[in-house]
Structure formats: C-alpha cells, structure tokens
C-alpha positions in Angstrom: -141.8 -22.7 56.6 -142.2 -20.3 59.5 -142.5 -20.9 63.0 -143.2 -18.1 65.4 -142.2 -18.2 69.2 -144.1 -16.6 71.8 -144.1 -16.5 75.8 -142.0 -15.9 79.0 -139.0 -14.8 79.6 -137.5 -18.1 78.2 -138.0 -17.4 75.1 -134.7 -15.2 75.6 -132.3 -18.8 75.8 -134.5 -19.9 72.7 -133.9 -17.2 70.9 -129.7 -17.6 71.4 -130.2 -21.4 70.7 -131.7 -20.1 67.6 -128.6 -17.9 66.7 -126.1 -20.5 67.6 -127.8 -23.0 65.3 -128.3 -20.6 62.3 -124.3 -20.0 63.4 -123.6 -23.4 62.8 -125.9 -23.8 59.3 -127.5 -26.5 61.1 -129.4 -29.0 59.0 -132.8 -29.3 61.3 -133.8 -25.6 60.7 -132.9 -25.9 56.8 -135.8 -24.1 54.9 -137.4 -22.9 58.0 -137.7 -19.0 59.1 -137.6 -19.0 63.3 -139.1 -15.9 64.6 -139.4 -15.1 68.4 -141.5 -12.7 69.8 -142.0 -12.5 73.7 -144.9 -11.8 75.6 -143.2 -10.6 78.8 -142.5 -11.7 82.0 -144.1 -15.1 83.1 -145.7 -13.9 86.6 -148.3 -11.9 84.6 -149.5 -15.6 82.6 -151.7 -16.6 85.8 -154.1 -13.4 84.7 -156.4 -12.5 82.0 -154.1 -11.0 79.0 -155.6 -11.7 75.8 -159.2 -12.0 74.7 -160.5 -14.3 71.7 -162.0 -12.7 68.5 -163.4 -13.9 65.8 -160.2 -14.2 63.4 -157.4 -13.3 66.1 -156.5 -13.2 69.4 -156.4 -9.7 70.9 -153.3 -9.5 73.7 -155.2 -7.1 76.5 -152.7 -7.0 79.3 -150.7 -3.6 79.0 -147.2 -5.0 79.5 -147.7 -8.0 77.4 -149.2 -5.6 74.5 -146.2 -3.2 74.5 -144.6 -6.6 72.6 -147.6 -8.0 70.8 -150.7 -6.6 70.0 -152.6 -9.7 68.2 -152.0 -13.4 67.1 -151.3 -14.1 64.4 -148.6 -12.1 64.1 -149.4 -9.1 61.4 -145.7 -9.3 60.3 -146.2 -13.6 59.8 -150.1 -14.5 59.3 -148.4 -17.2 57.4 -146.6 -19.1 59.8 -147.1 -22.6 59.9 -146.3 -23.3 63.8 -146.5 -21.3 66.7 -144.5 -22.3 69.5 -145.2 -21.4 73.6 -143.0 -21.0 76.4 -144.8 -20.7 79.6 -146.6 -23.8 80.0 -144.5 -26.1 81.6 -142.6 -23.5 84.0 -143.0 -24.4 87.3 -141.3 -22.3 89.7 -144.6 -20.3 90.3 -146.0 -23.0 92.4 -142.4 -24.8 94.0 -141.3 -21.6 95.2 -143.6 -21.1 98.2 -141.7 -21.4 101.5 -145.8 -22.7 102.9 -144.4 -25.6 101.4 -142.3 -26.6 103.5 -145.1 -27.1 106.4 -147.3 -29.6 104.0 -146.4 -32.9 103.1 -147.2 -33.5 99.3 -148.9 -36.5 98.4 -146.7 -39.8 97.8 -144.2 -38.5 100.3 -143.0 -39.9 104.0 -142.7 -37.7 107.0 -144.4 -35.4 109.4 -146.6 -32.3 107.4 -150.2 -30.6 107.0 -151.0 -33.2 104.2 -152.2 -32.1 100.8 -154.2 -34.0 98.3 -153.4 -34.8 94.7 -156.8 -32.8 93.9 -155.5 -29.9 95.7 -152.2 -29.4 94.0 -154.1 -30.7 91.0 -155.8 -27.3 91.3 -153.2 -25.1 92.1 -151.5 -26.4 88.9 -155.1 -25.6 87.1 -155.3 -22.1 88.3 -151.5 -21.3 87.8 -151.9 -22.4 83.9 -155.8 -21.6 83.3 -155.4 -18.9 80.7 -152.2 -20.3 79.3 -154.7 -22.9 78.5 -157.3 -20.9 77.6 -154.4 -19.1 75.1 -153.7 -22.8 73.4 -157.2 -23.6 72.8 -158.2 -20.7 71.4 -155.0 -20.5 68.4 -156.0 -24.4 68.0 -159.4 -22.7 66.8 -157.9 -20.4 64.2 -155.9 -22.9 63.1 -152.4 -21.7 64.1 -150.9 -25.1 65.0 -149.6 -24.1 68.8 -147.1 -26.4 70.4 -145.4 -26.3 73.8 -141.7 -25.2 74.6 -140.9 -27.4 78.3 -139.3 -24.8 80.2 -135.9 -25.9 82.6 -136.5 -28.0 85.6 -135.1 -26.8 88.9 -131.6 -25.9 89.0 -129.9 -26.9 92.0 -129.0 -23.1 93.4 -132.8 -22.1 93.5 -133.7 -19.8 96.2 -136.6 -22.0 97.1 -134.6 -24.7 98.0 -133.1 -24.5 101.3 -136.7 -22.9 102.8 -138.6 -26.0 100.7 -136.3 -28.9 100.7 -135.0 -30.5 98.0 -137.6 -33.5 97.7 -140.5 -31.2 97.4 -139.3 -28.9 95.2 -139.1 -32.1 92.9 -142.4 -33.5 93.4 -144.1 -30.9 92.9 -141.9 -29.8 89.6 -143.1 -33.3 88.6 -146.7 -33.3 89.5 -147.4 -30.4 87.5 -145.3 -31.4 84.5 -146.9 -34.5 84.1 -150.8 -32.9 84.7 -149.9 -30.1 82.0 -148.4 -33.2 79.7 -151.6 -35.0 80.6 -153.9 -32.1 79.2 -151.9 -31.0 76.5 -152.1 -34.9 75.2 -155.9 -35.1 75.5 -155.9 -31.9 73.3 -153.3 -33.1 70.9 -150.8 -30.3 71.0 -147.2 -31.2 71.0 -144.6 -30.7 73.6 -141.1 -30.5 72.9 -139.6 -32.0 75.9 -136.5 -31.6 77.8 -133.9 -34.2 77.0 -133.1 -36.5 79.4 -129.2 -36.2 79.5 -129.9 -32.2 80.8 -130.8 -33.8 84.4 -128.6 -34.4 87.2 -129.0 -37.9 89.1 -131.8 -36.4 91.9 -133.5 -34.6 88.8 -132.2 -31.1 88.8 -131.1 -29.3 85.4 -127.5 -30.1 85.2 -125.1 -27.0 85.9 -123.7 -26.3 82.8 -127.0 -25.2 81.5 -127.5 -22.4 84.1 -127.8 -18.9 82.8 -126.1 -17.0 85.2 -125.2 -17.4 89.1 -127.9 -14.9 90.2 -130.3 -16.3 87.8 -132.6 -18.8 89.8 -134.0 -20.3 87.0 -133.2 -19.4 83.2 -131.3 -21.8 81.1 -128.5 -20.7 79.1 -127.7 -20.8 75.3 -126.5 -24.3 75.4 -130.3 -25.3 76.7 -131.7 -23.2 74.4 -130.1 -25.0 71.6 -131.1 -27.9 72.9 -134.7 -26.9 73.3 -135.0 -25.8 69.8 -133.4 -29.0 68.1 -136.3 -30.8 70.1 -138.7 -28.5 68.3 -137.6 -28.6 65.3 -137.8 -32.8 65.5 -141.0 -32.1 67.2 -142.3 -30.2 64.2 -141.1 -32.6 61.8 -142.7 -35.4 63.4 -146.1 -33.7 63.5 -145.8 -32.3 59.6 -144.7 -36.4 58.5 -148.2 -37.8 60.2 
C-alpha cells in the first residue's frame, strides 16, 4: 500500500520520522510504501494554488508547482492515501502582535473584545483553500487525511508581544473548528498525542527542531506523527 504526503514545510520532520522508522524496521509501516512530496512553504496556503479538473487537481501557484505539478501524483496514481500537512498549523493566526490589544472570547481582563464568529472567520479564511484542496481529492477518490501540525512551542516569537494565554486559546479555537469540519466531512486526522504537551499546553521541549526554529518539530515528533498515521490509516481501512 502507498501513501503519499503532501503540504508545508512540516512535511520535512515527517519525512525524518519516516526514515527513523524504516531505520528501525518498524512493524506499523510493514507492507506500506511512504512517499512525501511537499508543496512549499505554508504562508502561500491562504491563496489560490491549485485549480480542480476533471480527473486531477492542477497545482497553479508557481512556487508550489516547481514541487508538484498535479494530484495524483504521475509517479503514484495508485496510492491508496494521501496525507496533508497544513491544515491544522496555527501559527498564521497566533502570531499577530494586534492580539495582544483584544480580548478573545472565554477570557478575563481588560481588551477590544472579539467574538467567537469573528475568529471563527479568520480561521475560515486562513484554511479556505486548504479546504477547498480536501474536498476536491475526496472527489477523485484519493482518500485525503490530515497531518495535526505541532502546537506552540514555548520559545515562539509571538509570545512575549501576545501573552502566553492567548497564544493558547486561539491555537485551540482553531484546532477544534478545523477538527469540527474535517469530522462533518469525514476525513481523518491524525492527532497529536497527548504526552507531547507540557502542563500549560505547549509542545514539550524535546521535540523542538532547532533553537532558532519558532515552530518545526523535530525527528522525534515526526516519528511520532507518523505512527499516529499509520494507526490512523489502519483504523479507517478495518471499518
């Protein structure tokens, strides 16, 4: 069985995981062939890059082309899943220092207040043709499931300028709207495992990439990310 990758710049630690579980002949990816192919960088994915054809999707955006021309893959039509990475990355929308002059709904303390339908739609417009990219290889039948990207690590930029709290709330307001529609749709989500966060909900150190990385994962979470595909996968194929 084949399963394809495709996405943002995570797709880097999910390749490693990949190579340290093939390292270790690890039973979950027995019989399966793991191909990763990124799109690009993930502050392109909040505008237009691919356009829906008949039998494939057509990648439009010029930077995000020089990797992939078309889905399915030419060099795998006959790959059975088709993993994403991009869809549950949130830094986009927590990084803003604006933030730190609103107070976000369910939270205590002096702010310009924002509304749950507000950041509702900033979520909306930040994912809209990642969406528009799962619905439309649900249609030709290439069985896409989502990748959850890291949560916050504690050494983000937008952290002191933002505050702690918010950067949190709104990590977990979008999370659980994207899980929300990506339920109603039925496409699966590998999630992040719960023993990768802190006590206050940050990605745990050890899985950092790199001190002046704000927000990549490392081989270790990439290891982890894939095992939870892979179980993922399984789950789906046994139903």
């Amino acid at each position: 069985m084949k399963v394809v990758i495709i996405g943002d710049s995570h797709t880097a630690q999910l390749h490693r995981g990949i190579q340290a579980l093939q390292a270790e002949d690890a039973p979950a990816l027995h019989g399966q062939e793991w191909i990763v192919r990124p799109l690009g960088g993930g502050h392109l994915l909040p505008f237009p890059f691919f356009r829906a054809r008949a039998d494939h999707i057509a990648i439009t955006q010029p930077e995000y082309r020089k990797n992939i021309h078309r889905l399915p893959l030419k060099s795998h039509p006959d790959a059975r899943w088709h993993g994403v990475s991009g869809a549950l990355h949130t830094a986009r929308v927590f990084r803003h220092a604006d933030w730190a002059r609103h107070a976000l709904p369910g939270m205590d303390g002096p702010g310009i207040p924002v509304s749950g339908s507000l950041l509702g739609r900033l979520v909306d417009d930040d994912q809209r043709h990642v969406m528009a990219l799962l619905i439309a290889m649900q249609s030709l039948g290439m069985n896409p499931f989502v990748i959850e990207g890291p949560r916050p690590f504690r050494h983000h930029p937008a952290i002191p300028t933002v505050g702690a709290h918010r950067v949190i709330a709104i990590d977990s307001f979008f999370r659980e709207r994207m899980k929300g529609w990506l339920a109603a749709k039925r496409i699966p989500v590998a999630e992040l495992p719960q023993d990768v966060f802190d006590e206050d909900g940050f990605m745990r150190d050890e899985l950092r990439n790199r001190l002046d990385d704000p927000h990549h994962g490392n081989a270790a979470f990439g290891r982890r990310m894939i095992l939870e595909a892979a179980r993922v996968i399984a789950t789906a194929d046994a139903r």
